[in-house]
PAZAPA-4460 file (N, C-alpha, C; in steps of 0.05 Angstrom, whole numbers, plus 32768, in hexadecimal, padded with zeros to 4 digits):
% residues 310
    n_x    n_y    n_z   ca_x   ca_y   ca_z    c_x    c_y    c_z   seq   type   mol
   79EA   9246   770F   79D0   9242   771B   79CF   924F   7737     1      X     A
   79B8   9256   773C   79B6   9264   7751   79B8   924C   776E     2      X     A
   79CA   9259   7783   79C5   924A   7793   79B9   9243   77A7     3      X     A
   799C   924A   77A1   7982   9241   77AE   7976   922B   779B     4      X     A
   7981   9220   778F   7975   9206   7776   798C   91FF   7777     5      X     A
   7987   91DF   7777   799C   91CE   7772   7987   91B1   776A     6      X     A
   799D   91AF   7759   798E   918A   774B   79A5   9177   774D     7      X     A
   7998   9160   7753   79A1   9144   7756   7996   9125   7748     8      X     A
   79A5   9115   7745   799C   9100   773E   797F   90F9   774C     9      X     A
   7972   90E5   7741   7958   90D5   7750   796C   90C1   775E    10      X     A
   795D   90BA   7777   796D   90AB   778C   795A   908F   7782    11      X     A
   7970   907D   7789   7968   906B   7781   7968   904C   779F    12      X     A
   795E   9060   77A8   7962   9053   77C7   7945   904E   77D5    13      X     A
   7931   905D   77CA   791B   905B   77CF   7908   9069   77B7    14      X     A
   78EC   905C   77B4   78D7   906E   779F   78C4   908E   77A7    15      X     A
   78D9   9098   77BE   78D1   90B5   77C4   78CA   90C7   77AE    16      X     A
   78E5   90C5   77A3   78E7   90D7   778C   78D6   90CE   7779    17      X     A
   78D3   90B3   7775   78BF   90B2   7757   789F   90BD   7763    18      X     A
   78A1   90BB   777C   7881   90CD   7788   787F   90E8   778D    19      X     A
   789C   90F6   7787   7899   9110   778A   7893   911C   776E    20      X     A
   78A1   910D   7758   78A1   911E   7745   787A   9112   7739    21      X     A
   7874   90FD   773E   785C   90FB   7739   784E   9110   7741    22      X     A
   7843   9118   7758   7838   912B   7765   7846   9145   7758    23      X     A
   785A   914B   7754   7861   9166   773F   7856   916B   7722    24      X     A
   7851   9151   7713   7836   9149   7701   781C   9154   7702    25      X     A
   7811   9148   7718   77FD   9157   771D   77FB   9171   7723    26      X     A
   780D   9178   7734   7811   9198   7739   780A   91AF   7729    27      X     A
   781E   919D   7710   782C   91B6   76FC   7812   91B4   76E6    28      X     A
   7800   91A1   76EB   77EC   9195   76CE   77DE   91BA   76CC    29      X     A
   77D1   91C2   76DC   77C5   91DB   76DA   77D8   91F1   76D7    30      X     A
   77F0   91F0   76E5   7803   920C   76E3   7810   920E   76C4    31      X     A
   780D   91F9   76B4   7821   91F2   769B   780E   91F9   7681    32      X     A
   77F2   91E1   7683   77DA   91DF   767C   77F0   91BB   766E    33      X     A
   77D3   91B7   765C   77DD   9198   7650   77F4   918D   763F    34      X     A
   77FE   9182   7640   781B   9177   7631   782C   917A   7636    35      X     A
   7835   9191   764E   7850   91A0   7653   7858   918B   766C    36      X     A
   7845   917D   7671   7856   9164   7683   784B   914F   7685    37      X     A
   7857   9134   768A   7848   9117   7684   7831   9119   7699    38      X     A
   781F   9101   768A   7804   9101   769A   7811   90F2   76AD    39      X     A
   7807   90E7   76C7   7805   90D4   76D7   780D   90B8   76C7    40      X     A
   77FC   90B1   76B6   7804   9096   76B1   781D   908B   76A3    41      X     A
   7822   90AA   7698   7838   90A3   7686   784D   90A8   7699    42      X     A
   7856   90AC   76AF   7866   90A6   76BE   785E   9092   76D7    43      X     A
   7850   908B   76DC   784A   9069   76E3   7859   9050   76D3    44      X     A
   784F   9063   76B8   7855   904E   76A2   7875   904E   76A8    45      X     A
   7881   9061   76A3   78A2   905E   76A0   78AD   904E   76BB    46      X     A
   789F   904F   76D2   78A5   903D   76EA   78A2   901F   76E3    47      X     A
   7884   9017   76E4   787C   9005   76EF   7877   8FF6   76D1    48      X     A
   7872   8FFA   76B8   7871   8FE9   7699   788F   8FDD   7695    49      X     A
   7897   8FCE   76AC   78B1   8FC1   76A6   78B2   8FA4   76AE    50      X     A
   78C5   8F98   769F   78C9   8F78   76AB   78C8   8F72   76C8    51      X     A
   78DA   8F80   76CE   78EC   8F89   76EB   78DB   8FA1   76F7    52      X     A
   78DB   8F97   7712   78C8   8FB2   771E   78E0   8FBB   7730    53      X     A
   78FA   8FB2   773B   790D   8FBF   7747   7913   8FD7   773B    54      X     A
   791F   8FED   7743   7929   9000   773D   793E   8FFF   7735    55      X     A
   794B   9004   771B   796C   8FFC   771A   7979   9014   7715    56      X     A
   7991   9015   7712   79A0   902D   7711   79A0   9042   76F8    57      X     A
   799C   902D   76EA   7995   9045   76CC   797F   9051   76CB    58      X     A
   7969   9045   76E0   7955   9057   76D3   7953   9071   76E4    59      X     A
   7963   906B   7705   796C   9084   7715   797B   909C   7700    60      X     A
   7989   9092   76F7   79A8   909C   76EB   799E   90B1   76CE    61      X     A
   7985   90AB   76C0   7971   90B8   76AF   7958   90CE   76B7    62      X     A
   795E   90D5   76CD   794A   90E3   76D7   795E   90FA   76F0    63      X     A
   795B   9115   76EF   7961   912C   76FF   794B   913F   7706    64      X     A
   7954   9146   7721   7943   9151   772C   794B   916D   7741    65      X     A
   7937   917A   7736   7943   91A5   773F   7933   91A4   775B    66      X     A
   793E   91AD   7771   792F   91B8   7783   7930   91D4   778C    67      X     A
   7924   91DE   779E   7928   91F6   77AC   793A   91F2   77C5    68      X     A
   7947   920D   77D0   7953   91FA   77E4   7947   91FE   77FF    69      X     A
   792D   91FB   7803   7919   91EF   7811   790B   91D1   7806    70      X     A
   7912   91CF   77F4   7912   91A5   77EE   78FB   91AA   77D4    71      X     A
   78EA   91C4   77D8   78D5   91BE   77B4   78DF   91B7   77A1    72      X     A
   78DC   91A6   7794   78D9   9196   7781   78D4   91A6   7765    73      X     A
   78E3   91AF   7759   78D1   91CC   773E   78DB   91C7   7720    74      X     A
   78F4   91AC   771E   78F6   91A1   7707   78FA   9183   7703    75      X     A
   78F4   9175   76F6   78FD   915E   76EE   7907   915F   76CF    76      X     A
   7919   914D   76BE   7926   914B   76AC   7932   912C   76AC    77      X     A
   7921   911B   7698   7925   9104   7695   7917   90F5   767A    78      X     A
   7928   90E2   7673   792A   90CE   765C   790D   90C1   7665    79      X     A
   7901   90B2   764E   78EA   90A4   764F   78F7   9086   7646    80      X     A
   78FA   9074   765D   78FE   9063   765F   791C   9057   765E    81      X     A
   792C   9061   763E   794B   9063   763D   7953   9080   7631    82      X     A
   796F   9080   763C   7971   9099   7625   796D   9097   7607    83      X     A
   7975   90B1   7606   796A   90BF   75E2   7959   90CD   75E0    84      X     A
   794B   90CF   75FA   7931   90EA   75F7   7933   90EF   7618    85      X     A
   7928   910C   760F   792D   9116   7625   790B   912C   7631    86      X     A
   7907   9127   763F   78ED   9138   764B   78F2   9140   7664    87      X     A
   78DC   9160   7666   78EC   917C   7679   78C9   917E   768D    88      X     A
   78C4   917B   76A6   78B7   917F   76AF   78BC   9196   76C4    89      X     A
   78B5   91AF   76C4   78BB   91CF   76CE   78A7   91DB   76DC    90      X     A
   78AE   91E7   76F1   7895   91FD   7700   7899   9212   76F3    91      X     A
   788A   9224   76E7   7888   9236   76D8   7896   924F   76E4    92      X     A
   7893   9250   76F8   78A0   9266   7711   78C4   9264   770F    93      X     A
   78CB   924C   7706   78E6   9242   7707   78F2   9246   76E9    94      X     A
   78DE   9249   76D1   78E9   9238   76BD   78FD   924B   76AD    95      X     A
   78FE   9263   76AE   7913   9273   76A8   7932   926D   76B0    96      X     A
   7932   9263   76CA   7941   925A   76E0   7956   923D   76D4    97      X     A
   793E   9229   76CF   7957   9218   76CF   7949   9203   76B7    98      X     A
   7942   9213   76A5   7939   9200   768C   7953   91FE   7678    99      X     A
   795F   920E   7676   7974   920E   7666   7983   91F5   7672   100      X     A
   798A   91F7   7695   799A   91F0   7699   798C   91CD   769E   101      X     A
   7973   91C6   769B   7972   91AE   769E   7973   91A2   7677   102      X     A
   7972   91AD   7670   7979   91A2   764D   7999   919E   764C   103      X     A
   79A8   91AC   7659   79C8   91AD   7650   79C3   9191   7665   104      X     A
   79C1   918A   7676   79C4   9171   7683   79B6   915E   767A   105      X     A
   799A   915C   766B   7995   914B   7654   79A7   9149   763B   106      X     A
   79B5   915C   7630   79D0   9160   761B   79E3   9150   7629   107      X     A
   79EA   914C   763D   7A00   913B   764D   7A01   9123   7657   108      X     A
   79E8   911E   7650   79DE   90FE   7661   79C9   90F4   7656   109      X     A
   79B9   90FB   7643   79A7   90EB   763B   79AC   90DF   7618   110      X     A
   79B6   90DF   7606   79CA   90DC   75EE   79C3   90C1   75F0   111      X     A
   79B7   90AE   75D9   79BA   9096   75D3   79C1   9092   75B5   112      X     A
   79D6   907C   75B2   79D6   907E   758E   79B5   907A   757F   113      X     A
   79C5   9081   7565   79A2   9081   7558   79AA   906D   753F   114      X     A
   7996   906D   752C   799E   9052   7518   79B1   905A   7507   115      X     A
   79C0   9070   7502   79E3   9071   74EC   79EB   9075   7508   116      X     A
   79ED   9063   7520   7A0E   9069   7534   7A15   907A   7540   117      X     A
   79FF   9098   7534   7A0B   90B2   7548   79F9   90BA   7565   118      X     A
   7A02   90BE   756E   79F3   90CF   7585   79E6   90E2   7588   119      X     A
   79CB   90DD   758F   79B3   90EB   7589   79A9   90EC   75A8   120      X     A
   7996   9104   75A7   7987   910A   75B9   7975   911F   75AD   121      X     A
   7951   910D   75AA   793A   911B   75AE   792D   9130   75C5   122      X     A
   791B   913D   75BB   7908   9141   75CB   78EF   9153   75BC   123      X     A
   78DF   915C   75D5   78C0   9167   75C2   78C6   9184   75CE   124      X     A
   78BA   9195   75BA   78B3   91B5   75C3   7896   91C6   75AD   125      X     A
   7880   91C3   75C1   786D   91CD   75AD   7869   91E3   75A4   126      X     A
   7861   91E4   758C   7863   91F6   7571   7866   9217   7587   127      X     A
   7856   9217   7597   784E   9233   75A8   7861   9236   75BD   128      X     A
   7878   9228   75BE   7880   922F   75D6   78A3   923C   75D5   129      X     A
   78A1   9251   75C7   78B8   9261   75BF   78CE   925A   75D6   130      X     A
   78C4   9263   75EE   78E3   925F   75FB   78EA   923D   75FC   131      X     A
   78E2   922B   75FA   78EC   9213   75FA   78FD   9213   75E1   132      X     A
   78F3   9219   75CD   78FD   921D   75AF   7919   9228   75B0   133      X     A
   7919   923D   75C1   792C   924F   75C3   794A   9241   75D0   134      X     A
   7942   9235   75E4   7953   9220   75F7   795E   920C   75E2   135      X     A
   7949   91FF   75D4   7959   91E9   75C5   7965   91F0   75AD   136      X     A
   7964   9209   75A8   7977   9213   7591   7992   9216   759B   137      X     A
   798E   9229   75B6   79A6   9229   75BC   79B6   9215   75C9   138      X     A
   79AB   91FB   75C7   79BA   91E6   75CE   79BE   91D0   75B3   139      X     A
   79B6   91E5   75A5   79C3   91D6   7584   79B1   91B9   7573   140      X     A
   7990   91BC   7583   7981   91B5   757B   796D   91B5   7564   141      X     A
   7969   91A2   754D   7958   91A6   753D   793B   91A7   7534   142      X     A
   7931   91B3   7530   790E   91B4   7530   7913   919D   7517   143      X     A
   78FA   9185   751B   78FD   9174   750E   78D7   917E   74F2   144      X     A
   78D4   9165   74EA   78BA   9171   74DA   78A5   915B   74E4   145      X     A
   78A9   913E   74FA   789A   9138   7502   7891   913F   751C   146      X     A
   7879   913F   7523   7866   914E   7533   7853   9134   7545   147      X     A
   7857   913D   7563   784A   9124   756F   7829   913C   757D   148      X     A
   7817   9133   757F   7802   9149   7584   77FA   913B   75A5   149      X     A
   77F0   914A   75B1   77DA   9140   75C9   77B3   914E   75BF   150      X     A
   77AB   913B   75BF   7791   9140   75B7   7778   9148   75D0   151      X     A
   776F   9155   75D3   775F   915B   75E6   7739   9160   75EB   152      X     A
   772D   9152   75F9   7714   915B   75F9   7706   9166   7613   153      X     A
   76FB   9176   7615   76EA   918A   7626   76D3   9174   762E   154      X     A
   76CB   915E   7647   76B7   914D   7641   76A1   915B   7646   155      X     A
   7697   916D   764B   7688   917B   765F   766B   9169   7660   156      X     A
   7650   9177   7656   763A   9169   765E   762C   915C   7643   157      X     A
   763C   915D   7635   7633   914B   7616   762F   912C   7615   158      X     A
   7614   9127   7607   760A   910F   7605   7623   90F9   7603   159      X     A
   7629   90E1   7601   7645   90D3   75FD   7639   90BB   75EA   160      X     A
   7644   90B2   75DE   7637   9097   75C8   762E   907F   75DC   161      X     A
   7614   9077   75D4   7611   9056   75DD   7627   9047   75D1   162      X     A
   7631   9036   75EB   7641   9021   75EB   7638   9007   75E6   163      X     A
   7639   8FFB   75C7   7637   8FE4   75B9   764F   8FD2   75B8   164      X     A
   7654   8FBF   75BA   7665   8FB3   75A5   765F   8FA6   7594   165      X     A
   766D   8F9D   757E   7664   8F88   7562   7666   8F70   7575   166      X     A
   7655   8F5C   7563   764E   8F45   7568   7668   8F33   7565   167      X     A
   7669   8F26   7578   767C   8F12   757D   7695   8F18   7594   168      X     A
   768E   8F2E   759A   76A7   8F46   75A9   7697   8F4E   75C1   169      X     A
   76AB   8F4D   75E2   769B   8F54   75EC   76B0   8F66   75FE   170      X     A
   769E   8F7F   760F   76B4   8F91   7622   76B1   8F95   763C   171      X     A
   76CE   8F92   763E   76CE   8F87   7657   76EC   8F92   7669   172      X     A
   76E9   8F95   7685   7700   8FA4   7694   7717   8F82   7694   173      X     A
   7735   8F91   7693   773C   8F7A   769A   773C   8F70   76B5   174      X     A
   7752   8F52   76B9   7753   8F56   76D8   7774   8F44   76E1   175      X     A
   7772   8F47   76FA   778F   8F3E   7700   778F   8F1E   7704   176      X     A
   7792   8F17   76EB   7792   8EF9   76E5   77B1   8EF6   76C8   177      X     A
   77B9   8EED   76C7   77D2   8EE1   76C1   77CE   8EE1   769A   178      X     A
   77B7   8ED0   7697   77A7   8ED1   767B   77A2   8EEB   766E   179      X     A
   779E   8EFD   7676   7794   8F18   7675   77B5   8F28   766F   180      X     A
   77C2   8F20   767D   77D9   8F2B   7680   77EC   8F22   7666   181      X     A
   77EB   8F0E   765E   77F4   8EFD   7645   77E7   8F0B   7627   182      X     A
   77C4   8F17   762B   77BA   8F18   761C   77BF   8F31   7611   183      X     A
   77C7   8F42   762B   77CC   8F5B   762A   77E7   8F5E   7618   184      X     A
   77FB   8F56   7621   780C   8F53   7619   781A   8F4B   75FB   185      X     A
   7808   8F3A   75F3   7803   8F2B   75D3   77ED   8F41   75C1   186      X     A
   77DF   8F56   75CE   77DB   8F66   75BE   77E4   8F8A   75BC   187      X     A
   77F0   8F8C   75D3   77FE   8FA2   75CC   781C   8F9C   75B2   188      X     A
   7824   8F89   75BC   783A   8F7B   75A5   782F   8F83   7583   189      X     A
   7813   8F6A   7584   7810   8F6D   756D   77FF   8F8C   755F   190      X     A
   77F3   8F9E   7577   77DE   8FB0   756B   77FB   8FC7   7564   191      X     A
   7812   8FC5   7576   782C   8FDA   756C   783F   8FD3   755C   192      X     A
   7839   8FC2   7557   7850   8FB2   7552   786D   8FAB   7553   193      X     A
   786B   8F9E   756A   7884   8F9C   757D   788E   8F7F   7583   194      X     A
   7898   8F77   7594   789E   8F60   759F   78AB   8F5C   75B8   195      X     A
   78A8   8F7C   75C8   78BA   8F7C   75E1   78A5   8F7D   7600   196      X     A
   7889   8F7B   75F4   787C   8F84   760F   787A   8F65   761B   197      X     A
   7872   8F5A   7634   7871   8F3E   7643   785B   8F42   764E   198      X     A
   7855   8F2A   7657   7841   8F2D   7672   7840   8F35   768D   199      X     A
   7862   8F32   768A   7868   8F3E   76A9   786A   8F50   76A5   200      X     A
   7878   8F68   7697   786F   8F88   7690   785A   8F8A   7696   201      X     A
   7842   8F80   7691   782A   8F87   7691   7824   8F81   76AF   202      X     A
   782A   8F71   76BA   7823   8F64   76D0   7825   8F79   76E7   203      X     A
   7841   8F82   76E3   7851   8F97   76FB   783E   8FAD   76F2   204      X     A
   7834   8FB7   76DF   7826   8FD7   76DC   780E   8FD3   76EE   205      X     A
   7806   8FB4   76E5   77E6   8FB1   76EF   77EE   8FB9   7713   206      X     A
   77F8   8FA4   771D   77FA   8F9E   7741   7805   8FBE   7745   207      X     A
   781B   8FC6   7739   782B   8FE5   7744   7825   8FFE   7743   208      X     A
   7819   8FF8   7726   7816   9019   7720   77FF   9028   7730   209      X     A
   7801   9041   7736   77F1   904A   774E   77D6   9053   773A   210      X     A
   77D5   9059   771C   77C7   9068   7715   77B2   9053   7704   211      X     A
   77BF   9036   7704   77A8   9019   76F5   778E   9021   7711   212      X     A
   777F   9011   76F2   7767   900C   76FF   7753   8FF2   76F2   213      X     A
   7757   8FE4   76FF   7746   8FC8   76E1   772F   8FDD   76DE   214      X     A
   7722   8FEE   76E9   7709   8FF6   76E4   770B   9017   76CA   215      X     A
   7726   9011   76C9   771E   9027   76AF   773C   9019   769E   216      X     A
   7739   9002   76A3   7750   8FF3   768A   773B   8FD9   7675   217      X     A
   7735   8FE9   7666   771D   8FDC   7655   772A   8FC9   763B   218      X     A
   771C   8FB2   7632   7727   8F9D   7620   7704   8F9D   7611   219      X     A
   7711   8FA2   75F1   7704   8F86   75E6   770E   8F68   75E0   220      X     A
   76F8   8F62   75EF   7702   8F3F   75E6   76F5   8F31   75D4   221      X     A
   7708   8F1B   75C4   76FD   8F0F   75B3   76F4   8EF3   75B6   222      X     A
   76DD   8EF1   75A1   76D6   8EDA   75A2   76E8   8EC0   75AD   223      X     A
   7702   8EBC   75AF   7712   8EA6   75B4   7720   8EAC   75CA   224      X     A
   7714   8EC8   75DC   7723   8ECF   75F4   7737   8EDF   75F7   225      X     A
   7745   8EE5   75DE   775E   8EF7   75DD   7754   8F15   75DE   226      X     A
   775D   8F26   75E2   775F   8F4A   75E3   7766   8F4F   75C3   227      X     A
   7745   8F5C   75BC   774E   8F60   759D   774C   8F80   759E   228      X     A
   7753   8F8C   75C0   774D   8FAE   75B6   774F   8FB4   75D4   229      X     A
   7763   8FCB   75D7   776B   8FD7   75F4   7763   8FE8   75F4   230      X     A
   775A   8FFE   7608   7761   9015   7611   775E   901C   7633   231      X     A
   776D   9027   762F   7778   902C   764D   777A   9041   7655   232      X     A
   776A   9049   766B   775B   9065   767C   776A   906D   768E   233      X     A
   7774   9084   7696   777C   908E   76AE   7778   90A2   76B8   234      X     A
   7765   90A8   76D0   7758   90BD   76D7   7770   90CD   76EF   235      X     A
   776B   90E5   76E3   777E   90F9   7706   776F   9106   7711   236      X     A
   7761   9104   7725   774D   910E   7732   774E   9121   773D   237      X     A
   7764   9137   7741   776D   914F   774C   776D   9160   7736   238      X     A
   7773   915C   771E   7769   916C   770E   7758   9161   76F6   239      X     A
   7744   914B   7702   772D   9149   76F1   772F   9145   76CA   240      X     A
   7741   9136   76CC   7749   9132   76AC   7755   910B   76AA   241      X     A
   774A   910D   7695   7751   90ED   768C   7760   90E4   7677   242      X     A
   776D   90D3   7674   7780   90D5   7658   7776   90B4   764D   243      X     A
   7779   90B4   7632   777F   9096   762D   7795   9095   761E   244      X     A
   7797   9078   7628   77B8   9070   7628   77BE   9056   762E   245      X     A
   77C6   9045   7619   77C1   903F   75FF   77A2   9035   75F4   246      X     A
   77A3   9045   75DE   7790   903C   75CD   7797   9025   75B3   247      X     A
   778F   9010   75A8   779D   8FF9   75A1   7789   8FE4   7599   248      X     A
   7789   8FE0   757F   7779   8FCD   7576   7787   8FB1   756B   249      X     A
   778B   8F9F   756A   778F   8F7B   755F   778C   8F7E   753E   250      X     A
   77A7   8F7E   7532   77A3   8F83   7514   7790   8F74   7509   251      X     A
   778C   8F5E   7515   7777   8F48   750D   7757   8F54   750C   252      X     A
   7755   8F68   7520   773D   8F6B   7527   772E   8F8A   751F   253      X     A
   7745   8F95   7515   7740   8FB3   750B   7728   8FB9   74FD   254      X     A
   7719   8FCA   74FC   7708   8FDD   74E7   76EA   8FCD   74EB   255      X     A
   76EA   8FC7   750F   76D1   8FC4   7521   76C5   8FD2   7529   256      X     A
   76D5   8FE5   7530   76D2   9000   7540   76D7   8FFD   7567   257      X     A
   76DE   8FDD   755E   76EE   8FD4   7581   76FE   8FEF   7595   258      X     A
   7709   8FEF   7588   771C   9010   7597   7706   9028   759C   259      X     A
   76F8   902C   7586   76EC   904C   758D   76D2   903A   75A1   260      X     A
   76CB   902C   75A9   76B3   9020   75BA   76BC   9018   75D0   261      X     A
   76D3   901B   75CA   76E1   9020   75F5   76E3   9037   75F4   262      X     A
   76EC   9046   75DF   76F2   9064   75EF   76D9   906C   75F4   263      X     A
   76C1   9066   75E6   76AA   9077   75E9   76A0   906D   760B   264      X     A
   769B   904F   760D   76A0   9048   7629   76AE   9057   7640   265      X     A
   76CC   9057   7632   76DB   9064   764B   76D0   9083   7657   266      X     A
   76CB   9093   763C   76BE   90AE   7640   76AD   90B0   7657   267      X     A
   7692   9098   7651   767F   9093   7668   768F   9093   7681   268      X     A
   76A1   9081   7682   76AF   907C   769E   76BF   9096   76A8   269      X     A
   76CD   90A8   7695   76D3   90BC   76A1   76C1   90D1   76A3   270      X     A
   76B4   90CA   769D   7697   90E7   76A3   7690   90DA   76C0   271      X     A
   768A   90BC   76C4   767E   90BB   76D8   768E   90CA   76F1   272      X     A
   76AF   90BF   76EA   76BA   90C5   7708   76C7   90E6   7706   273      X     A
   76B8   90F5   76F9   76B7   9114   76FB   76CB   9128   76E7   274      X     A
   76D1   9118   76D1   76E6   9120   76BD   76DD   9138   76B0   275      X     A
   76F2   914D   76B4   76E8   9167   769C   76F9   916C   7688   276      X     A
   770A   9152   7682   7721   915C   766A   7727   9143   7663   277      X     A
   772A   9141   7652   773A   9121   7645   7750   9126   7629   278      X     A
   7761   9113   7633   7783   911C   761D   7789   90FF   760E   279      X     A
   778C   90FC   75FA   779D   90ED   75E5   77AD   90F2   75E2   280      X     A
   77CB   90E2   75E0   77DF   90EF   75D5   77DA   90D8   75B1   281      X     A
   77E2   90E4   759E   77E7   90D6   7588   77FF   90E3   7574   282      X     A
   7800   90DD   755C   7816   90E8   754A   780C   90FA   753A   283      X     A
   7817   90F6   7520   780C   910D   750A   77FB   9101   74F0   284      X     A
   77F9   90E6   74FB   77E9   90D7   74E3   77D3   90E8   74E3   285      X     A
   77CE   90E7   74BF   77AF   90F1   74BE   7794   90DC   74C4   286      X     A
   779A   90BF   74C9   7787   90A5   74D2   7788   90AD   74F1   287      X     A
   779B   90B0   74FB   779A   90AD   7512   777E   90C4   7526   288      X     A
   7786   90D9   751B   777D   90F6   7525   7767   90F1   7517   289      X     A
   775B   90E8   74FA   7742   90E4   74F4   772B   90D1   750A   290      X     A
   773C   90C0   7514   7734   90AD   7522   7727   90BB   7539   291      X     A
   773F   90C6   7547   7735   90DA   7563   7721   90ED   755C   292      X     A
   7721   90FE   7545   7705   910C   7540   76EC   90FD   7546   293      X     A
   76EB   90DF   753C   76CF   90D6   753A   76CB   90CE   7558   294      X     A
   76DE   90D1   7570   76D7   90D2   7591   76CF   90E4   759B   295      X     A
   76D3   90FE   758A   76D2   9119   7599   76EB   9131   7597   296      X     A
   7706   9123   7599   7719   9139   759A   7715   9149   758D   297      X     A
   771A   9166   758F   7714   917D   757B   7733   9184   7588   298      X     A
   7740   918E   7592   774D   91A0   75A3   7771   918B   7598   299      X     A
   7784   919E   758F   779B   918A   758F   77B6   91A8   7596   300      X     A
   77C5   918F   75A3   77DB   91A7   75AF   77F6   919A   7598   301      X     A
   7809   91A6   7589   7819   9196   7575   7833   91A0   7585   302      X     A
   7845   9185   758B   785F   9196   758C   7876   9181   757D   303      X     A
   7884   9187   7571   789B   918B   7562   78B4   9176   756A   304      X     A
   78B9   9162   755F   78D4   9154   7566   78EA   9169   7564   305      X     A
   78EE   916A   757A   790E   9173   7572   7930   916A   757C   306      X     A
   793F   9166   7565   795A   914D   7572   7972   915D   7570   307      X     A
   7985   9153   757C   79A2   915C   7578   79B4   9144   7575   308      X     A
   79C4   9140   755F   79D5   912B   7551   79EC   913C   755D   309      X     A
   7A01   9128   756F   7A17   9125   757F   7A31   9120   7567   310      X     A
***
């Protein structure tokens, strides 16, 4: 490596670093274009969607960081939440430079067993992006056959659907009340089906995360008070684009159209506060992506699992 770049652990001594590489997010959103680095929320999310809002040492210990040696900031390379996957955030000016060399340090430190016992390590490279391809071959990587997509819409000055809901259902922002937080919590569980999210996860994203907003975190609620349908807005106002994230319906309450009548809502809301782009991330289901058609997405970027068995 050249010795004007040098990388180091994330310090775990203060949340500098988790504000530098945020702002490198935004930076890189136009120099990259969409998907080639997490939105804002989704690294909020990896902070602040936890039991524990301390900082502990593993989650320092999962995350590296390239500078110049004038202190710019031009790579990050880190796990999403634990190891086993690995994601490459790059200045394009740099990425010849030290992309290789931030995957061989994901190959060295990010490895979690997988379900037969061996040691695995994921990651994504879309269909178009030859030199990433190229890197993870030569680090003994396999192109897999499932495919995670980011969906995209252009909002520009197009009419947007009246916002109805069915009868008995009503929509509404949440708020920082404790009930809400429980409710939240009891339906991301049941709309993913999981059993690991809490209230206090939810609680710490709400008070911490820099990028919540009760005013674009939309619920349907049901007749008996519970959250029978999430979606959740996050606007970046420097480069004028909105994502939703999570979208999530109450198996109980499905095939209302609860979900697509917040997004159509949220749309309004991001038009109002000056949005000219909006991103989904989803999978390769054909329900899923049918679904997003009937919002608007036309536009999808596909990229490629790809793993290396240790």
């Amino acid at each position: 490596m050249s010795s004007s770049i040098t990388s180091r652990p994330s310090r775990i001594d203060s949340e500098a670093d988790f504000f530098r590489v945020r702002q490198l997010l935004i930076d890189l959103h136009p120099l990259v274009g969409p998907g080639y680095v997490w939105e804002i929320r989704h690294w909020d999310g990896q902070r602040y969607h936890n039991e524990d809002a301390v900082l502990s040492p593993e989650w320092a210990q999962n995350i590296r960081l390239w500078e110049t040696a004038d202190g710019q900031l031009i790579g990050v390379a880190h796990a999403e939440s634990r190891p086993g996957n690995a994601h490459f955030e790059i200045h394009p000016d740099y990425r010849s430079r030290i992309e290789a060399e931030m995957v061989t340090w994901a190959v060295e430190t990010l490895p979690a067993p997988n379900d037969d016992g061996q040691r695995q390590l994921e990651t994504v490279a879309f269909e178009h992006d030859t030199p990433r391809q190229q890197v993870l071959t030569q680090h003994g990587f396999t192109k897999g056959s499932y495919f995670w997509m980011l969906r995209h819409m252009p909002l520009g000055n197009q009419p947007l659907p009246t916002v109805t809901m069915p009868d008995g259902y009503s929509l509404r922002e949440t708020r920082t009340e404790q009930a809400d937080y429980e409710h939240m919590a009891a339906l991301l569980n049941a709309a993913f089906n999981r059993n690991i999210h809490t209230a206090r996860e939810y609680e710490n994203f709400v008070l911490r995360s820099p990028s919540f907003q009760h005013a674009l975190n939309l619920v349907a609620e049901a007749p008996d008070g519970t959250f029978a349908a999430h979606v959740g807005l996050t606007y970046e106002p420097t480069n004028r684009y909105g994502v939703f994230e999570p979208v999530c319906t109450h198996p109980d309450h499905q095939r209302k159209h609860l979900a697509q009548t917040l997004m159509f809502e949220g749309l309004h809301r991001f038009k109002a506060l000056g949005a000219q782009h909006i991103y989904v991330e989803t999978g390769s289901g054909e329900g899923q992506n049918a679904f997003y058609n009937t919002i608007g997405f036309t536009e999808a970027y596909i990229g490629y699992f790809w793993t290396k068995v240790f």
